[in-house]
C-alpha positions as CSV (number, residue, x, y, z in Angstrom):
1,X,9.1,-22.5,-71.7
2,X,5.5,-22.3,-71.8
3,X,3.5,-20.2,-74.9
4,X,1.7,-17.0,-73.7
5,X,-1.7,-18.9,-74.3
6,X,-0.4,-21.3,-71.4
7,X,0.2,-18.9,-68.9
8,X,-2.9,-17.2,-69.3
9,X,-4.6,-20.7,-68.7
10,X,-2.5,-21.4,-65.9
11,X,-2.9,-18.0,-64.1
12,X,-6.9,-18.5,-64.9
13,X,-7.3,-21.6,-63.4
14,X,-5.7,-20.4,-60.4
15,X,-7.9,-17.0,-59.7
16,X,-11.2,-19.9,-60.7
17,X,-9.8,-22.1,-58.0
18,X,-9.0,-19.5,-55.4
19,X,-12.2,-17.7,-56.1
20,X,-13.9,-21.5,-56.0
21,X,-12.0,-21.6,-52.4
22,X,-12.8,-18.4,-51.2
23,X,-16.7,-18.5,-52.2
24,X,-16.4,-22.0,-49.9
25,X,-14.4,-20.5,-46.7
26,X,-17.6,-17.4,-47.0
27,X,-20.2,-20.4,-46.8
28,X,-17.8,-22.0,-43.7
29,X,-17.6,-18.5,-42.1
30,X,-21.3,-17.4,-42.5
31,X,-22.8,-20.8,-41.2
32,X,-19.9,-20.4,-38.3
33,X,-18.2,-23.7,-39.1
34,X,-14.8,-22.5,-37.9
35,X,-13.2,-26.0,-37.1
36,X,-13.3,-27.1,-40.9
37,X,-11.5,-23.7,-42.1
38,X,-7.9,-25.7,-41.5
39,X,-7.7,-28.0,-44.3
40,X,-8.8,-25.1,-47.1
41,X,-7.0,-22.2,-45.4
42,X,-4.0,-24.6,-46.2
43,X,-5.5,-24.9,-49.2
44,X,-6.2,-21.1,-50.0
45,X,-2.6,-20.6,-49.4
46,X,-1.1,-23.4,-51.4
47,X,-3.2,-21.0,-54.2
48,X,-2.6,-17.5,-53.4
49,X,1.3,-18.3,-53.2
50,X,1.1,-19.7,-56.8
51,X,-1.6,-16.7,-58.4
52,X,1.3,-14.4,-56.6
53,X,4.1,-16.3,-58.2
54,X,2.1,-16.3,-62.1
55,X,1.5,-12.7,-61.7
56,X,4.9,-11.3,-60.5
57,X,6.0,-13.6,-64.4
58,X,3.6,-11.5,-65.5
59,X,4.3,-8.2,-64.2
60,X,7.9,-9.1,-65.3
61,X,7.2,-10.2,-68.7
62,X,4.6,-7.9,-69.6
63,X,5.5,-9.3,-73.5
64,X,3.8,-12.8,-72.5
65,X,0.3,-10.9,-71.7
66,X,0.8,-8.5,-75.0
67,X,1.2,-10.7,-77.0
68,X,-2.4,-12.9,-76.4
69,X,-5.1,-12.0,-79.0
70,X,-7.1,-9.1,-77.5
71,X,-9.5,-11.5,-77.0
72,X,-8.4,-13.5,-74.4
73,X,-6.6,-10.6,-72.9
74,X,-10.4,-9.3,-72.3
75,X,-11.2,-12.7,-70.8
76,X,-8.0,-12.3,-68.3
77,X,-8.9,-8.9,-67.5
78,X,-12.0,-10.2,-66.7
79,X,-11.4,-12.7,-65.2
80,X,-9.2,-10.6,-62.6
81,X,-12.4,-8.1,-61.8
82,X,-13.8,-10.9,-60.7
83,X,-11.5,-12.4,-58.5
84,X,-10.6,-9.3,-57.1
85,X,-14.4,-8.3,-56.2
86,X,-14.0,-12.3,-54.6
87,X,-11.3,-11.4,-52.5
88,X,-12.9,-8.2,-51.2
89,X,-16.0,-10.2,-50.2
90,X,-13.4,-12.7,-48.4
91,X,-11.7,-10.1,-46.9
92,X,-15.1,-8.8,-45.6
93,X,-16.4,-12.1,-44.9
94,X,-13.4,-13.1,-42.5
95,X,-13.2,-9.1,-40.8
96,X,-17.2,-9.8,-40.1
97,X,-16.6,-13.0,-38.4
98,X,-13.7,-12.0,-36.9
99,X,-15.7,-9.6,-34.7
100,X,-18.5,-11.8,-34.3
101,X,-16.0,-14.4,-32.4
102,X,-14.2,-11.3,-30.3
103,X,-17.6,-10.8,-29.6
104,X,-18.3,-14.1,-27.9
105,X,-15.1,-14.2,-26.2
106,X,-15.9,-10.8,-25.0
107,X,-19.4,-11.7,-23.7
108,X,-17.9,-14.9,-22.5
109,X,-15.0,-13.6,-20.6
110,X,-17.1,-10.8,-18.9
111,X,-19.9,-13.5,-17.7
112,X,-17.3,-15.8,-16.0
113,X,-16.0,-12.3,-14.5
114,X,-19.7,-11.5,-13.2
115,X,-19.9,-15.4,-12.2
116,X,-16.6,-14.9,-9.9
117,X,-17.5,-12.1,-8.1
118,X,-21.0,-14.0,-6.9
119,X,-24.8,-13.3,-7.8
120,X,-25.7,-10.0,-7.7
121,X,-29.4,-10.5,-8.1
122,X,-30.0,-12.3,-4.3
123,X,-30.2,-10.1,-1.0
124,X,-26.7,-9.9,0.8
125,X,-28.0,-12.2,3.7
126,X,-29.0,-14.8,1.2
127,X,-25.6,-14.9,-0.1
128,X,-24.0,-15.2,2.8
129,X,-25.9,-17.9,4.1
130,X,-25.4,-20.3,1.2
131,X,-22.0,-21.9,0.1
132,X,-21.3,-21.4,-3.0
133,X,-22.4,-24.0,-5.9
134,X,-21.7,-24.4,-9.4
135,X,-24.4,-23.1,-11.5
136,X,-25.5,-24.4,-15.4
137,X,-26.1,-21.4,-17.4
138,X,-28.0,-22.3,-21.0
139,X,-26.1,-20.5,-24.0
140,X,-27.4,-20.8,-27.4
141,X,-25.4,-19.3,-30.7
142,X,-27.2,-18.7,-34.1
143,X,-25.0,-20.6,-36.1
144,X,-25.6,-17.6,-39.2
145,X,-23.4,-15.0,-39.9
């Protein structure tokens, strides 16, 4: 059975490492680099399930945490402050981009809808009169969040 002192290391290291992970997925998500999210949302979870499995010991032994100088209990509690304000900004982070790419889709789907139904910037006779051609349309993304 691990000492008190141990399991406040061990849950430590994991909110540094999640927060280390999270502060990385912000960077991914505000420079739009949603293809390389994959490997460190697998990552993130891999994390998050073991901070929730060290803190539900902990909520259940609430002796292990007591009994830690008052010291590094400080150092826990804030070291928890911290992750939780890292989380918030994750949480905020992925909500923001999440619109941003309904957004896109959005703006996407409704062009190819305009597209479909024809030009509406030529006369009717000039419609008419041509067959209709695929067109290239230039799109360009700012790659910031």
């Amino acid at each position: 059975m691990m000492e008190p002192l141990e399991k406040a290391a061990v849950l430590m290291t994991l909110m540094k490492r999640l927060g280390q992970v999270m502060d990385h997925e912000r960077a991914l998500l505000t420079s739009l680099r949603l293809d390389d999210l994959k490997e460190l949302q697998e990552e993130k979870a891999a994390l998050a399930e073991a901070y929730e499995l060290e803190m539900q010991r902990l909520r259940t032994e609430p002796r292990t945490f007591a009994a830690l100088d008052v010291g590094v209990r400080e150092q826990i509690e804030t070291a928890m402050r911290r992750f939780q304000d890292a989380a918030q900004s994750n949480m905020q982070a992925l909500a923001a981009t999440q619109t941003v790419v309904d957004k896109v889709v959005r703006n996407i789907a409704d062009g190819l809808a305009r597209h479909r139904r024809g030009p509406c910037y030529q006369a009717p006779a000039e419609t008419t009169a041509r067959p209709a051609s695929a067109q290239v349309i230039s799109v360009a993304f700012n790659r910031k969040l």
